[in-house]
C-alpha positions as CSV (number, residue, x, y, z in Angstrom):
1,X,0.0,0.0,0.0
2,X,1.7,3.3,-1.1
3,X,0.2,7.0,-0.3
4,X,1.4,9.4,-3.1
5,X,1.5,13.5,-1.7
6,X,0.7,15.3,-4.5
7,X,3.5,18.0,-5.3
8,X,1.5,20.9,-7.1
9,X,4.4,23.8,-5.4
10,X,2.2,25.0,-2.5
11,X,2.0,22.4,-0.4
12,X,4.4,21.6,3.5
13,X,5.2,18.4,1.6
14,X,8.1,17.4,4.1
15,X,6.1,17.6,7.1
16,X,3.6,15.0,5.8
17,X,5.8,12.6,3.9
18,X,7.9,13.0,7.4
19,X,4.6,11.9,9.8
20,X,3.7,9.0,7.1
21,X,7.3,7.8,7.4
22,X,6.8,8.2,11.5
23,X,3.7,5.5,11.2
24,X,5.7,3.3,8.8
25,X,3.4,3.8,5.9
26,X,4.8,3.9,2.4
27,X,4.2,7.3,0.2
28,X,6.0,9.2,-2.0
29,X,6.2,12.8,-3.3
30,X,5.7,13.5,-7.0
31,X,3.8,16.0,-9.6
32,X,4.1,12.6,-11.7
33,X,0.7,11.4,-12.7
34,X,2.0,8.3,-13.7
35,X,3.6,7.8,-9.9
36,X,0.4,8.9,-8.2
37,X,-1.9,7.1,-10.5
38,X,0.2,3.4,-9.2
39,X,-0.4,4.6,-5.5
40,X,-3.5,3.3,-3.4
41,X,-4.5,7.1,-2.0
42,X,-3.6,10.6,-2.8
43,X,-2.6,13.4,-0.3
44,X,-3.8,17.1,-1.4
45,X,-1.8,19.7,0.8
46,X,-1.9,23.0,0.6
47,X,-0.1,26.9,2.0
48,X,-0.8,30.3,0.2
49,X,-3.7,31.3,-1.6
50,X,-6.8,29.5,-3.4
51,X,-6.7,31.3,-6.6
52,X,-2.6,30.3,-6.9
53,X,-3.2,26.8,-6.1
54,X,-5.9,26.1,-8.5
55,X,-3.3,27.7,-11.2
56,X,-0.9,25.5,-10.6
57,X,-3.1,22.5,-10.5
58,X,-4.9,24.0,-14.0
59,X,-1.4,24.4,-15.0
60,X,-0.3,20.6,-14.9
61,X,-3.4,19.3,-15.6
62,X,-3.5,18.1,-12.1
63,X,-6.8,19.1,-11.3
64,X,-8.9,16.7,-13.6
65,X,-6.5,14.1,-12.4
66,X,-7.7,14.6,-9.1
67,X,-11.1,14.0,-10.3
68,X,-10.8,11.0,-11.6
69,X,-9.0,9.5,-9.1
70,X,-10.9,10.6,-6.2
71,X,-13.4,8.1,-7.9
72,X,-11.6,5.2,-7.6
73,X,-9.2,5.9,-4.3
74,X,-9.3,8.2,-1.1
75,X,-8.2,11.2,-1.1
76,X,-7.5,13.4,2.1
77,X,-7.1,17.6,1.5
78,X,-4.9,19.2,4.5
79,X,-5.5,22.7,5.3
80,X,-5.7,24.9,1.9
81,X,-5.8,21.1,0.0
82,X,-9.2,20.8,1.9
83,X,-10.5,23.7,0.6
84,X,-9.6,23.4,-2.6
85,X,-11.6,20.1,-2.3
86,X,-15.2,22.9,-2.8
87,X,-17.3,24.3,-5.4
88,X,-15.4,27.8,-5.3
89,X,-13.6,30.5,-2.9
90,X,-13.7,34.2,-2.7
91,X,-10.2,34.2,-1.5
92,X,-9.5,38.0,-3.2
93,X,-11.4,36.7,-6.6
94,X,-13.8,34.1,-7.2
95,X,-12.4,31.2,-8.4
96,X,-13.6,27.5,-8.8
97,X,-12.3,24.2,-7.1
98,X,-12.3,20.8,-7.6
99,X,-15.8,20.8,-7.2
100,X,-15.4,17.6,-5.3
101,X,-17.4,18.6,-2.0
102,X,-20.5,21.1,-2.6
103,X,-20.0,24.6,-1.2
104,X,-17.7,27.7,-0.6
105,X,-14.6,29.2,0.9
106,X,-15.2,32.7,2.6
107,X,-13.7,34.7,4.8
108,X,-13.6,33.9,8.6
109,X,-15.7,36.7,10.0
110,X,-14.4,36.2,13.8
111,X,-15.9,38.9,15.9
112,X,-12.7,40.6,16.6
113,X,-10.8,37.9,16.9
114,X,-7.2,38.2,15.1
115,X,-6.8,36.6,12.2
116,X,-5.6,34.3,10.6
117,X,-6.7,31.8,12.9
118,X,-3.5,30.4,14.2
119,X,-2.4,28.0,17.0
120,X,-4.5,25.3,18.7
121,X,-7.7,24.7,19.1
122,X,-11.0,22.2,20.2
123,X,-12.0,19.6,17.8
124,X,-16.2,19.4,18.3
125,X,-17.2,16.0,16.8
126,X,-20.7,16.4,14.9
127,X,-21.0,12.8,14.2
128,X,-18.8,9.7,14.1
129,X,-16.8,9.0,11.7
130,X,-13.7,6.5,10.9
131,X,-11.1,9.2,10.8
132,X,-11.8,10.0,13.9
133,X,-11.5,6.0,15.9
134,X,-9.5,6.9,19.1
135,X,-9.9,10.7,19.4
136,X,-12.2,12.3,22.0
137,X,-14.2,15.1,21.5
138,X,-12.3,18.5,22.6
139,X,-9.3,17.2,21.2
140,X,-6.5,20.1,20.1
141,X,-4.7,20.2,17.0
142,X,-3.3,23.4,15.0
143,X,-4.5,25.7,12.7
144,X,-3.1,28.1,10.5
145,X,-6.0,29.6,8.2
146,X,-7.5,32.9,7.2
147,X,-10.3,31.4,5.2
148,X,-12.8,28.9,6.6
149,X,-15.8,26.4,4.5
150,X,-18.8,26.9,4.3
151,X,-20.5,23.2,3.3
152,X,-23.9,23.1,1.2
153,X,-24.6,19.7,2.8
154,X,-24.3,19.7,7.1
155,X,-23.7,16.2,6.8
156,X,-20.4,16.6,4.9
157,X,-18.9,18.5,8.5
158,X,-17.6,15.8,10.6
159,X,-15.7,18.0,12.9
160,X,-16.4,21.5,13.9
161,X,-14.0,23.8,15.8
162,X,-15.3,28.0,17.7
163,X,-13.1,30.8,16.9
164,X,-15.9,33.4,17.0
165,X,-17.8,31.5,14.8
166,X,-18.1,27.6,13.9
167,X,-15.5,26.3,11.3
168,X,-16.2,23.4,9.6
169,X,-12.0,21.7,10.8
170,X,-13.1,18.0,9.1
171,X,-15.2,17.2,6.2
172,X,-15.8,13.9,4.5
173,X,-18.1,12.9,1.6
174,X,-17.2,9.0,0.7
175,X,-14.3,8.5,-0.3
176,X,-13.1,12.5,0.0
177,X,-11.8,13.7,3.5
178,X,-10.5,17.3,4.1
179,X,-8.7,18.6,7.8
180,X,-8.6,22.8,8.0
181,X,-5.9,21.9,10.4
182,X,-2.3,20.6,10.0
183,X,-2.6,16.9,11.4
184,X,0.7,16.5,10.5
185,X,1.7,19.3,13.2
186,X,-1.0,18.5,15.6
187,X,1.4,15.8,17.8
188,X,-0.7,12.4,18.3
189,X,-3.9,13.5,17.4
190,X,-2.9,14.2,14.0
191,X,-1.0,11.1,13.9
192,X,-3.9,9.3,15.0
193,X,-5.8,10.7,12.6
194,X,-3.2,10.2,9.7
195,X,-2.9,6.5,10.9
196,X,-6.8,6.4,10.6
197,X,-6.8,7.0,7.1
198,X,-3.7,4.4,6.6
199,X,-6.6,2.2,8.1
200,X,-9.1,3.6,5.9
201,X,-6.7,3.3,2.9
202,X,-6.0,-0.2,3.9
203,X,-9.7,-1.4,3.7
204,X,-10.5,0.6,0.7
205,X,-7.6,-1.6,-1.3
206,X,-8.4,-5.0,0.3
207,X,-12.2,-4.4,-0.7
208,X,-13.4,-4.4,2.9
C-alpha cells in the first residue's frame, strides 16, 4: 500500500511525507501522474492562496486528475488542500475548485478575533466517523487559516471547531476527506488521525 502526496508547489510536503514515514506507511512525493496514478491514495496539501493553487493544478493538468481518481481511491485535503476540495472560494477573486465537496470558501468573520486563525484549538465532533477512531471530543490540534468552509450539505462537516464563529476543521463525503488543520503538526492527534486513514486506505484496497 503506497500514499502518493501530491507536489502541485504549494504544499508543507516534508512535514507530511515526514509523519507517514513516523507511522511506517509507504508514500512518495511527486507531480508525476503516472507515480500517483500506481499509488492506493492521494494526499492534497496546501499553503498560500486559493486562486494560486488552483493555477498550478490547471497548469499541470492536475486538477482533472484529481477528479478521476478521487473516484476510484481516497483522497485526504490538508489545510488549503481541503479547501480546494469545494465548489469555489472568494479568497481575493472568485475562483472555482475541484468541485469535489458542494460549497464555498469565505472569509472567517471572527468577531474581533485576530486573524488568521492560528495555533491550537477544540476539535467538536458532529458525528462519528472513521477518521476519527481513538480521538475524544475536545481534542486540540493546530491551525493556520484565514479562510474557513462553508459546506452546502451539514452532513459533509464531521468535525467543527469556535473561533468566534463555527469552522467546519473536518469534512468527509465518501471517499473525499479534508482537515482545515495541520494533522501533521497536531502531535498524536494528527497522527492518529493520519494512521486512521492508513486504516481507511488499507480497507479501501483489500475491498473491505
Amino acid at each position: 500500500m503506497k500514499i502518493g502526496i501530491i507536489d502541485y508547489g504549494m504544499g508543507n510536503l516534508r512535514s507530511v511525507k515526514n509523519a507517514f514515514d513516523f507511522l511506517n506507511c509507504d508514500n512518495i512525493i511527486t507531480s508525476n501522474k503516472g507515480e500517483l496514478s500506481k499509488c492506493d491514495a492521494l494526499i492534497l496539501p496546501g499553503v498560500g492562496a486559493f486562486p494560486d493553487a488552483m493555477k498550478c493544478l490547471k497548469d499541470d493538468r492536475i486538477d482533472d486528475f484529481i477528479r478521476d481518481e478521487a473516484a476510484k481511491k481516497p483522497l485526504l485535503g490538508i489545510c488549503l488542500g481541503m479547501q480546494l476540495l469545494f465548489d469555489r472560494s472568494y479568497e481575493f477573486k472568485i475562483c472555482d475548485g475541484l468541485g469535489l465537496i458542494h460549497g464555498e470558501i469565505v472569509k472567517i468573520e471572527a468577531n474581533g478575533l485576530k486573524i488568521p486563525h492560528m495555533g491550537w484549538n477544540e476539535l467538536k465532533i458532529q458525528r462519528e466517523f472513521r477518521l476519527l477512531t481513538g480521538i475524544n471530543d475536545k481534542s486540540q490540534v493546530y491551525f493556520v487559516h484565514s479562510f474557513m468552509a462553508k459546506a452546502e450539505n451539514r452532513q459533509d462537516i464531521i468535525c467543527t471547531t469556535d473561533y468566534g464563529v463555527e469552522i467546519p476543521a473536518i469534512v468527509g463525503r465518501n471517499n473525499i476527506y479534508g482537515c482545515q488543520f495541520h494533522p501533521e503538526k497536531s502531535s498524536d492527534i494528527g497522527l492518529r488521525i493520519l494512521q486512521n486513514f492508513r486504516s481507511i486506505v488499507y480497507d479501501y484496497t483489500s475491498g473491505n
